[in-house]
Biotite code that builds the C-alpha atoms (Angstrom):
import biotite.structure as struc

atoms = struc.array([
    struc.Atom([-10.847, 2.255, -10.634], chain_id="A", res_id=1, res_name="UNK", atom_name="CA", element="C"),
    struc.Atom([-6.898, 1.470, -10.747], chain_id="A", res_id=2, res_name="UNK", atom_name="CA", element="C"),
    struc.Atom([-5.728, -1.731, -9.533], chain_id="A", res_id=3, res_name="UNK", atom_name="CA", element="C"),
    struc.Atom([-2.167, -3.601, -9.355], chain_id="A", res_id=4, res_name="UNK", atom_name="CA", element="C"),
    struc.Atom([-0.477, -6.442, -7.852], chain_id="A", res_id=5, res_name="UNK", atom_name="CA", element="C"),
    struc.Atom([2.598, -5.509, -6.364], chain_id="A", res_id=6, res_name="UNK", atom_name="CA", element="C"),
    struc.Atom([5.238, -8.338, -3.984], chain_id="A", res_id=7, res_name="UNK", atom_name="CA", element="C"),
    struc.Atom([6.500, -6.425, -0.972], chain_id="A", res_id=8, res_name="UNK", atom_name="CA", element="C"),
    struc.Atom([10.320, -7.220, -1.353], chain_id="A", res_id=9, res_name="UNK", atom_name="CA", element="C"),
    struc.Atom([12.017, -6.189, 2.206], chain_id="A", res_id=10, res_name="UNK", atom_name="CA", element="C"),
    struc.Atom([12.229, -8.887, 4.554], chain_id="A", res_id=11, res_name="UNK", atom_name="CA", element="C"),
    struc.Atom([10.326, -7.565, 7.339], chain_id="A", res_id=12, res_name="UNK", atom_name="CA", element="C"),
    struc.Atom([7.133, -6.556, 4.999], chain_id="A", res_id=13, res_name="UNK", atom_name="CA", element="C"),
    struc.Atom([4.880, -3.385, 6.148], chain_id="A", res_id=14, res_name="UNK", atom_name="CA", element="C"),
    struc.Atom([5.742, -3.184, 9.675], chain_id="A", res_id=15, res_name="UNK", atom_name="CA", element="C"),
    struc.Atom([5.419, 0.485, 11.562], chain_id="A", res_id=16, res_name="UNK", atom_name="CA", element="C"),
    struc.Atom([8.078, 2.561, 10.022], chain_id="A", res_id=17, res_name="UNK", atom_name="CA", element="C"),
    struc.Atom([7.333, 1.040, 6.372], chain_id="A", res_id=18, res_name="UNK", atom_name="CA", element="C"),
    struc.Atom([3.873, 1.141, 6.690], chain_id="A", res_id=19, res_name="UNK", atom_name="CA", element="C"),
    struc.Atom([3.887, 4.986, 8.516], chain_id="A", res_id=20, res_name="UNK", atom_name="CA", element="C"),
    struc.Atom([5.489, 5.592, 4.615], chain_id="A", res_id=21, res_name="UNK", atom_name="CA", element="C"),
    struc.Atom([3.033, 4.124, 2.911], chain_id="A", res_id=22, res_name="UNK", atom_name="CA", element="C"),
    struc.Atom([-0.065, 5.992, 4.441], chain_id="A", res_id=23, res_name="UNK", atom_name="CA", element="C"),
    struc.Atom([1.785, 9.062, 4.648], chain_id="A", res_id=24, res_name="UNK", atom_name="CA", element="C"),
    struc.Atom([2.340, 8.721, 0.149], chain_id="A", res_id=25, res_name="UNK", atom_name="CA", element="C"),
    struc.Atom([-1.470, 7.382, 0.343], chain_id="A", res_id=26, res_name="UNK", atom_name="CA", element="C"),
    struc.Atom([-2.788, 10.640, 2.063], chain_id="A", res_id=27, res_name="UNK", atom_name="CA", element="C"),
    struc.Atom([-1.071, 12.598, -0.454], chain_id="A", res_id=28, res_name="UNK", atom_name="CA", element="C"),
    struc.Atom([-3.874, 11.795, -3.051], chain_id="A", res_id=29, res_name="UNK", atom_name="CA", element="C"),
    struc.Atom([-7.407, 12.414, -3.042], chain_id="A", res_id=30, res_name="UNK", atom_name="CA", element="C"),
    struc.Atom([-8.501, 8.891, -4.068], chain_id="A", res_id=31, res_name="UNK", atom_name="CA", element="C"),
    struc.Atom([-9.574, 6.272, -1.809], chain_id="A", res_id=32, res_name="UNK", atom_name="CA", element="C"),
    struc.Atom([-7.066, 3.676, -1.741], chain_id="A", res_id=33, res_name="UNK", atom_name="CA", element="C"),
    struc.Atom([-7.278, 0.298, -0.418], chain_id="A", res_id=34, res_name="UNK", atom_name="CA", element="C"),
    struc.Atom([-4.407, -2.197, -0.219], chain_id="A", res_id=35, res_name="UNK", atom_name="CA", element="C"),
    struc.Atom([-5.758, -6.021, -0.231], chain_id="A", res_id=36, res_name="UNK", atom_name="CA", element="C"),
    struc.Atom([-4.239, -9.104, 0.659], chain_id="A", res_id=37, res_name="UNK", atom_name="CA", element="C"),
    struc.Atom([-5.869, -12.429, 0.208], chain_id="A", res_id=38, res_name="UNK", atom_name="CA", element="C"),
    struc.Atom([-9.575, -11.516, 1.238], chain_id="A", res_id=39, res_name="UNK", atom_name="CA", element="C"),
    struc.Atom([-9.113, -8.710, 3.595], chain_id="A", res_id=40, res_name="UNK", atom_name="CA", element="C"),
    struc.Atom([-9.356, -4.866, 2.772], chain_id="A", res_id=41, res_name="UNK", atom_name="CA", element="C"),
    struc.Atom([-8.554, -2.258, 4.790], chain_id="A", res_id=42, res_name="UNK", atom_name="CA", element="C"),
    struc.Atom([-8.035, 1.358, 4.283], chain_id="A", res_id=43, res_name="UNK", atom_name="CA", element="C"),
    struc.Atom([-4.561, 2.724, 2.937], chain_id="A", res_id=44, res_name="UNK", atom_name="CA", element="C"),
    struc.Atom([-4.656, 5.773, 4.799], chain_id="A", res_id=45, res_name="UNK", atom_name="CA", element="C"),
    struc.Atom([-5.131, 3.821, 7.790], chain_id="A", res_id=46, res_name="UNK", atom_name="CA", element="C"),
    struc.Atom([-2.278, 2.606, 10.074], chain_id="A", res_id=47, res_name="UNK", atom_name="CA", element="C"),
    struc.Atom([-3.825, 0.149, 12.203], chain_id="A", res_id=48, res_name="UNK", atom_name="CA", element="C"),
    struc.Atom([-5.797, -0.979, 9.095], chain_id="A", res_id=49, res_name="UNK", atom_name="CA", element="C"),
    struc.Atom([-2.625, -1.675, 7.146], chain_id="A", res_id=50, res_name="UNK", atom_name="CA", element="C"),
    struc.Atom([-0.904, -3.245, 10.700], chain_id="A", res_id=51, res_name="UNK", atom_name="CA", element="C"),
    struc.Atom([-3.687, -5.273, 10.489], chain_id="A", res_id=52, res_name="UNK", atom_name="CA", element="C"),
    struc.Atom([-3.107, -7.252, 7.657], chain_id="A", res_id=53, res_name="UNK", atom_name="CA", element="C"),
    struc.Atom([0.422, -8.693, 9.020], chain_id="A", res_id=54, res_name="UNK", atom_name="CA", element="C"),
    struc.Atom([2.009, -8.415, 5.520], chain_id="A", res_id=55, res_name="UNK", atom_name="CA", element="C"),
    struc.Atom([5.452, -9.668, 5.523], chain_id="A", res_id=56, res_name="UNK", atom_name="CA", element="C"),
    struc.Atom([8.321, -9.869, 2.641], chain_id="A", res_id=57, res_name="UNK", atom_name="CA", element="C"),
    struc.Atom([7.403, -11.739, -0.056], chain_id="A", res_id=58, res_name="UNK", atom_name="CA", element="C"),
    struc.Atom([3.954, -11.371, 0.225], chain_id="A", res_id=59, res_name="UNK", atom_name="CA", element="C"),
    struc.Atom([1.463, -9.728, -2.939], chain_id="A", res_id=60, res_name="UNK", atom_name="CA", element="C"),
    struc.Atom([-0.837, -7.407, -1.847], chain_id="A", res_id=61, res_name="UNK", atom_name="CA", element="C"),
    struc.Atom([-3.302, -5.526, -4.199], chain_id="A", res_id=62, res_name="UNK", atom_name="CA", element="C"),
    struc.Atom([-3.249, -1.667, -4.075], chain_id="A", res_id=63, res_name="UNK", atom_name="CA", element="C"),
    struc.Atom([-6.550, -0.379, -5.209], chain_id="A", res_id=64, res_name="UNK", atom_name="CA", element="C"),
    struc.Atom([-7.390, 3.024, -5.960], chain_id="A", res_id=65, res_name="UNK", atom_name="CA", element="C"),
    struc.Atom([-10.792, 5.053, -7.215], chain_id="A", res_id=66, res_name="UNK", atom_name="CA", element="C"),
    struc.Atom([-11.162, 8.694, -8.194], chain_id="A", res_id=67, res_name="UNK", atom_name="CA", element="C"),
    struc.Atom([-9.749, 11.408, -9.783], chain_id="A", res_id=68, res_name="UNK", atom_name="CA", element="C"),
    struc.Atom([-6.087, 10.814, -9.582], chain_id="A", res_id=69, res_name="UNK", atom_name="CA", element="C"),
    struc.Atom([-6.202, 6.650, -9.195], chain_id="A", res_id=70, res_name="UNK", atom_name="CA", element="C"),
    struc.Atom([-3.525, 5.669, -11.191], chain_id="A", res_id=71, res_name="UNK", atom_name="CA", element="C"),
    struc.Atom([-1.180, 8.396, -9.839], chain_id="A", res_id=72, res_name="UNK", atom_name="CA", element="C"),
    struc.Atom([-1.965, 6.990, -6.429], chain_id="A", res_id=73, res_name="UNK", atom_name="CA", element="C"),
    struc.Atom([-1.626, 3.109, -6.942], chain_id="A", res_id=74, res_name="UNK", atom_name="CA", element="C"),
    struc.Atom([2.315, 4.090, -9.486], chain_id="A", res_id=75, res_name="UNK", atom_name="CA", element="C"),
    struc.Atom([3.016, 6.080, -6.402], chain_id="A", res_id=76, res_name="UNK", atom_name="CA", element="C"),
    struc.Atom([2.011, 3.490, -3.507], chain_id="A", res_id=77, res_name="UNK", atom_name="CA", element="C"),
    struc.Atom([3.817, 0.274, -6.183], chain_id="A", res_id=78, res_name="UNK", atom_name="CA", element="C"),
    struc.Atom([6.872, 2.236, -6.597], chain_id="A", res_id=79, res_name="UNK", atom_name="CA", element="C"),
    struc.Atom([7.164, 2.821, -2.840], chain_id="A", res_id=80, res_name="UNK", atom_name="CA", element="C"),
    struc.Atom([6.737, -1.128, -2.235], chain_id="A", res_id=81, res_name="UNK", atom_name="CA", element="C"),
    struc.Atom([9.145, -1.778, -4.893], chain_id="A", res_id=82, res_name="UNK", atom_name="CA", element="C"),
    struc.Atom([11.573, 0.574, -3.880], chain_id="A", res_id=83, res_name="UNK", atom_name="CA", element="C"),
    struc.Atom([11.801, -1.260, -0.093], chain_id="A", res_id=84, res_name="UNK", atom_name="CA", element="C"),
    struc.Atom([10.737, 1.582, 1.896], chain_id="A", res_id=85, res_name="UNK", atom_name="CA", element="C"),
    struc.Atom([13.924, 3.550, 0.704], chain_id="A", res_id=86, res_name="UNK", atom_name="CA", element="C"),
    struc.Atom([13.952, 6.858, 1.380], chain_id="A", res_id=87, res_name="UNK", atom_name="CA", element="C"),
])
């Protein structure tokens, strides 16, 4: 299991577009891949999971990964929320 902390730096946090990124990079691996935030975990390959948490700049979340390529997944998914949802 691979696990890392990572803030969300744009202003507007995971809304759709950003967070249609991040479960499109998340379905890309073969690991199941959570993202947490305070005590709720949901799905990353889930859109209305990751909606659901309401994560907004300047918030940490915890992206959580477990199989065969985990820490490919959770560099992947921290870069991504690092980056800003640049393309």
């Amino acid at each position: 299991m691979c696990v890392k902390d990572v803030l969300v730096q744009n202003q507007v946090g995971l809304h759709a577009r950003p967070a249609t990124f991040f479960i499109q990079k998340a379905n890309e691996f073969k690991s199941s891949i959570w993202v947490e935030k305070e005590e709720r975990r949901v799905n990353a390959k889930s859109l209305l999971g990751v909606l659901s948490l309401g994560i907004v700049g300047g918030t940490t979340i915890r992206i959580i990964a477990d199989g065969n390529d985990e820490e490919q997944a959770v560099d992947a998914l921290v870069s991504l929320v690092q980056s800003g949802f640049t393309e």
